[in-house]
N, C-alpha and C positions, 0 to 999 in steps of 0.2 A: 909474499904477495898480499896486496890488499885486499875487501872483500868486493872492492869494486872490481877490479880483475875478474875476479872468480863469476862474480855476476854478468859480467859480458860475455867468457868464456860458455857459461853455462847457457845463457842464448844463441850462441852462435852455434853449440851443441842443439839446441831446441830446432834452429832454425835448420838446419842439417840434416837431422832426424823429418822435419815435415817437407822437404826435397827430395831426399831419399823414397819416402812415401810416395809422394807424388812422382817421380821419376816411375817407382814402380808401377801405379796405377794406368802411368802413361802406356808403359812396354805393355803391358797385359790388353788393354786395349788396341796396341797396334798390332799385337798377335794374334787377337781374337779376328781385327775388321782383314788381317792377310789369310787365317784361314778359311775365313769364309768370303774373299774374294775365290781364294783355290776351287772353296769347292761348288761355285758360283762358275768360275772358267772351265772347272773339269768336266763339267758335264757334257755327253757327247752331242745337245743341240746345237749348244752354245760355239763348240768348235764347230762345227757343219756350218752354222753361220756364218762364224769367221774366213773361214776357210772358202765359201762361196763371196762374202764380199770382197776378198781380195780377189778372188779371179775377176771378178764382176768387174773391179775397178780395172786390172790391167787387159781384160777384153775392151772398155768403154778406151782405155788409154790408145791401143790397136786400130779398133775402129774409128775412132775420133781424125787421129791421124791420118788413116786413109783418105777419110774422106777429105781433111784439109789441105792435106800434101797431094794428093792424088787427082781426086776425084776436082775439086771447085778448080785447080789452074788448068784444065782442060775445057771447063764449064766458064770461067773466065776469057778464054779466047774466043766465045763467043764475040762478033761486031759490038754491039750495042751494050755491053758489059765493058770490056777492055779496059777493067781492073781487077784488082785481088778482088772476093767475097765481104774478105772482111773490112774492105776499105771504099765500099757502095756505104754513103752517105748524104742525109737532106739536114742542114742547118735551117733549123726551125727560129730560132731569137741568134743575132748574127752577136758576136762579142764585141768588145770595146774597139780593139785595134783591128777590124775588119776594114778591111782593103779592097774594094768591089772589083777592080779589076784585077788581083792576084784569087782571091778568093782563098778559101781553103783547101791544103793538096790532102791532107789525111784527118782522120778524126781525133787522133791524137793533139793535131796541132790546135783544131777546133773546138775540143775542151781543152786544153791550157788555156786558149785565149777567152774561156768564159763562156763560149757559145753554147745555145743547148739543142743540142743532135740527135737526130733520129740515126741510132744507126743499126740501120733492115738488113745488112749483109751479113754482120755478125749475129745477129737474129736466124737468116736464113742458113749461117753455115750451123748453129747448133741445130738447129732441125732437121736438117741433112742429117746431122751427126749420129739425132737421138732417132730418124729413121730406120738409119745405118743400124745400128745398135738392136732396133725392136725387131727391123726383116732379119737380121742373122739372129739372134736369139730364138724369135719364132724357128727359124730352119733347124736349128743344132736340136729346139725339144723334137719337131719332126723326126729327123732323124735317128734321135734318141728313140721314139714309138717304133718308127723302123726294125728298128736293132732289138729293142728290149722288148715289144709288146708288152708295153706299162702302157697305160694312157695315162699322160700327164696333162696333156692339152681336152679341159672338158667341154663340151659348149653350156652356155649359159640356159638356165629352164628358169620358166616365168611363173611368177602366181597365181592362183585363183582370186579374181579381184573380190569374192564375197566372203571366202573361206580364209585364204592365204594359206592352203595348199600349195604343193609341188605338184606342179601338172606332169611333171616328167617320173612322178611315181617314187620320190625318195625318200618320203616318209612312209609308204608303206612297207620300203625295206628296211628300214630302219627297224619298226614296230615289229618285223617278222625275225630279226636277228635277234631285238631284244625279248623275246618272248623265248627264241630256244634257248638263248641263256641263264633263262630264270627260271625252265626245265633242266638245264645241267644243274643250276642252283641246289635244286631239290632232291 
């Protein structure tokens, strides 16, 4: 072999060795940023979270339905409604290919043709929705008090506009809790 061989050979060894390196440095970093993902998940807030936004989501998915499926096509036979919710629409700037005597049947059709739409039905069915959503949530913590005597539902207490006191007395129980604690202390 010549010693130019040997010279490529010996780089492509160099080059090898600083991949290998770095290949490693890579793994050790994706080891590190998985274990402390883990121990970032494992924590039992972190699941209670989770675990509350999934129900959260599939009650919002429940109620949402109800009130689309159920509740607005009963609320739609009203006279003066006598259409879906979601399909109460005002074309505000009419589109190009606007037709005054067809007009527009859906909103769908009225944004493809450019128009720009108010549309208050879809408005008013999310509000329904997210109604829907707060009155039964309110009721399950009710019932929850019910059941468990926790209070989870607190009412709100106001400031002292000079002091900024808790008028409802929460920082004098605060100062009274921390003070036998700092007789256990001692």
């Amino acid at each position: 072999m010549s010693g130019r061989s040997l010279g490529k050979m010996r780089g492509l060894d160099e080059s090898t060795d600083l991949l290998l390196r770095v290949g490693q440095t890579a793994g050790e970093q994706v080891r590190h940023g998985w274990d402390a993902f883990l121990n970032f998940a494992a924590r039992d807030n972190v699941l209670e979270v989770a675990l509350g936004l999934i129900i959260a989501n599939s009650f919002t998915k429940v109620v949402t339905s109800f009130v689309s499926d159920i509740v607005l096509p009963v609320v739609s036979l009203l006279p003066f409604l006598n259409r879906n919710m979601d399909q109460k629409f005002a074309v505000l700037s009419q589109g190009p290919h606007y037709d005054p005597e067809k007009g527009y049947n859906t909103v769908k059709q009225a944004r493809d043709d450019g128009a720009l739409v108010l549309a208050w039905g879809g408005f008013v069915e999310n509000m329904l929705s997210f109604l829907g959503v707060s009155l039964t949530l309110f009721a399950v913590a009710h019932l929850y008090m019910l059941v468990s005597h926790n209070k989870i539902i607190k009412p709100t207490a106001s400031r002292c506009l000079n002091c900024s006191s808790w008028q409802d007395g929460r920082e004098d129980v605060c100062k009274d809790d921390e003070v036998e604690e700092d007789e256990y202390r001692l």
